[in-house]
C-alpha positions in Angstrom: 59.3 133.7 63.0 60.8 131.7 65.8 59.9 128.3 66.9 57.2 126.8 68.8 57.3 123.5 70.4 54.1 121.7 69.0 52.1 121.7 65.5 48.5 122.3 64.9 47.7 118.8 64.8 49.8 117.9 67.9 47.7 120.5 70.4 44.6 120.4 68.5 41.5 119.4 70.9 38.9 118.6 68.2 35.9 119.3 70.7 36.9 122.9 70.2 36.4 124.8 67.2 39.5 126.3 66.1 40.1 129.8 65.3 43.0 131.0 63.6 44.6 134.4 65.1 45.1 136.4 61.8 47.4 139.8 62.4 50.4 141.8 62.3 51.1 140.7 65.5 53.7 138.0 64.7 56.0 141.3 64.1 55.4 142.9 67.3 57.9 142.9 70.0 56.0 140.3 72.8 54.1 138.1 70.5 54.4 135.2 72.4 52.6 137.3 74.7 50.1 138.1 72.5 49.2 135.0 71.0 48.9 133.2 74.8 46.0 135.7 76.0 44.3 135.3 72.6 44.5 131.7 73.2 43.2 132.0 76.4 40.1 133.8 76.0 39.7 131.6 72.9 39.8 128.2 75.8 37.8 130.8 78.3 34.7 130.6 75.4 34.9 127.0 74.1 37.6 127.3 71.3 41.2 126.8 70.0 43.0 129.3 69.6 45.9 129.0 66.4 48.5 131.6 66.0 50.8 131.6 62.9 53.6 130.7 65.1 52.1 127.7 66.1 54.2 125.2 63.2 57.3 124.7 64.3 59.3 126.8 61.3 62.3 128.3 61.8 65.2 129.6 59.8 67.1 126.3 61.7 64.5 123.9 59.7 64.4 126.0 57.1 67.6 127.5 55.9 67.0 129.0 52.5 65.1 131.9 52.9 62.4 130.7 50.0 62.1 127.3 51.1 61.2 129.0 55.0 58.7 131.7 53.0 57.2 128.7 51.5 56.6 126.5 54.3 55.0 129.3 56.8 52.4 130.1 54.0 51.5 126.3 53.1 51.0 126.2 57.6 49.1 129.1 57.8 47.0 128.6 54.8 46.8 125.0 56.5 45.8 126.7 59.5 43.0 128.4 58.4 41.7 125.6 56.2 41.2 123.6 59.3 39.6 126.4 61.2 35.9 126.8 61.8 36.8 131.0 62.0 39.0 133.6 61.7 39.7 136.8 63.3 42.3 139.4 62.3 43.9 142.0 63.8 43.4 145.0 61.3 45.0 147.9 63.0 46.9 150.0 60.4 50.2 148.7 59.5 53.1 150.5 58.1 50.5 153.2 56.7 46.8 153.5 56.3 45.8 150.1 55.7 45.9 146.5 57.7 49.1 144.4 57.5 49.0 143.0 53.7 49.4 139.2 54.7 46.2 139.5 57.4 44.2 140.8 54.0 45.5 138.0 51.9 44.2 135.3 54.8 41.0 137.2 55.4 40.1 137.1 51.9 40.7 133.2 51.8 38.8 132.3 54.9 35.9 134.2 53.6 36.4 132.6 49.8 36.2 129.6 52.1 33.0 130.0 53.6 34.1 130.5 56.7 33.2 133.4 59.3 35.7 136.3 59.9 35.8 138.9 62.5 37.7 141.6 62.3 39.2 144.3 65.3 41.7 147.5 66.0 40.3 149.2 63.1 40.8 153.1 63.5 37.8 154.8 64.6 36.6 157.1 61.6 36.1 156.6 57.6 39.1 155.0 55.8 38.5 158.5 53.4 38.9 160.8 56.5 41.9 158.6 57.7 43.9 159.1 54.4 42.8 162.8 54.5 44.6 163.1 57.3 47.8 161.8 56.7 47.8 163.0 52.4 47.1 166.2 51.4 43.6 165.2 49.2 41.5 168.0 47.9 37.7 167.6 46.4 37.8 167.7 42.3 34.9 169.6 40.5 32.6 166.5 41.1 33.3 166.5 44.8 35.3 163.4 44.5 38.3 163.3 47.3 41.7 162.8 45.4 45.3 162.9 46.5 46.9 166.2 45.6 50.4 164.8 43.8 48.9 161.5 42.3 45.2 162.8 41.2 44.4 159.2 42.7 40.8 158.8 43.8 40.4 158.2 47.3 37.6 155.6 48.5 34.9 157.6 49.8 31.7 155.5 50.7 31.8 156.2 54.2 33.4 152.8 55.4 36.1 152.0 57.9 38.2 150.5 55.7 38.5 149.3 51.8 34.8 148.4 50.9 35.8 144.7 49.8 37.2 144.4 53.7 34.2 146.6 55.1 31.4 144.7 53.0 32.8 140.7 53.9 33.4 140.3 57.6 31.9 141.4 60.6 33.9 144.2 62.6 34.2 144.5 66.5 35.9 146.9 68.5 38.3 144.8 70.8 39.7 141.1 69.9 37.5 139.8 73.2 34.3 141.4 71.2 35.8 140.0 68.3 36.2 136.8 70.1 32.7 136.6 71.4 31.0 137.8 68.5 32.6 134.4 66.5 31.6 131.9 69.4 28.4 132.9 69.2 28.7 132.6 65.6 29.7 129.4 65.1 27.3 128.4 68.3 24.6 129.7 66.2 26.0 127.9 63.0 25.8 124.6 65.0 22.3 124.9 66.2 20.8 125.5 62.4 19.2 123.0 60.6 21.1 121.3 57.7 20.7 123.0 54.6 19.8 126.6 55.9 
């Protein structure tokens, strides 16, 4: 993960809420890229934008591949604790499902309380997208199962894995995404206390 020049705490404006940028994107060829127009339409809509690159971690201040592993999850899980939202990139990755680390920080912004958006989900059910790719065949009870493994395949009609489906809110685009959480958390700031 290379460098960046400033910390969390060092850009933060605290007028803003911040958002953590949850993805796969920190592998992709260009993420600097990336993470600067999610930033920006975060600032064009009243927030903070905060990639996972955004703690200055590097294999320079972190030689020992554990100690390095350590200190990017104690920043990002940082990250999102000081966030008033999350939203993740969930496009497939590396197979049929979202990027591994994106599920692990979606599940603990939403065991936080906090609101999570989610975008790039595949258009169809999760069951006809693994369908597609394994052979699956329906047993006597009309169950869809993988061929070789017998394994069941989740079949309620969902986009993705019902725990990721049933606990965040799902747009189309990161912008919808986007606008979908500032009105969200515009919304949270206009309720009364204790509602």
């Amino acid at each position: 993960m290379p460098a960046m020049s400033s910390s969390p705490s060092s850009i933060s404006d605290h007028h803003r809420p911040r958002i953590y940028l949850a993805g796969p994107d920190v592998f992709f060829p260009g993420q600097e890229n990336i993470f600067l127009a999610l930033k920006a339409q975060c600032a064009q809509l009243g927030m903070e934008g905060l990639a996972p690159t955004d703690t200055a971690l590097s294999p320079a201040t972190h030689p020992q591949p554990d100690d390095l592993a350590q200190a990017i999850y104690e920043g990002n899980v940082e990250m999102i604790r000081q966030s008033a939202g999350v939203i993740a990139n969930l496009v497939s990755f590396r197979g049929q499902e979202p990027d591994s680390g994106t599920v692990f920080e979606v599940g603990f912004a939403v065991a936080l309380g906090k609101p999570v958006v989610g975008y790039g989900v595949p258009e169809g059910t999760y069951a006809d997208r693994v369908s597609a790719a394994i052979a699956c065949s329906a047993d006597a009870v009309g169950e869809v199962r993988e061929v070789e493994t017998g394994a069941m395949v989740e079949a309620f009609g969902q986009p993705l894995n019902l725990m990721l489906a049933r606990s965040i809110h799902l747009a189309p685009t990161a912008r919808d995404a986007l606008e979908w959480l500032a009105a969200e958390l515009g919304a949270q700031t206009k309720r009364p206390s204790g509602i």
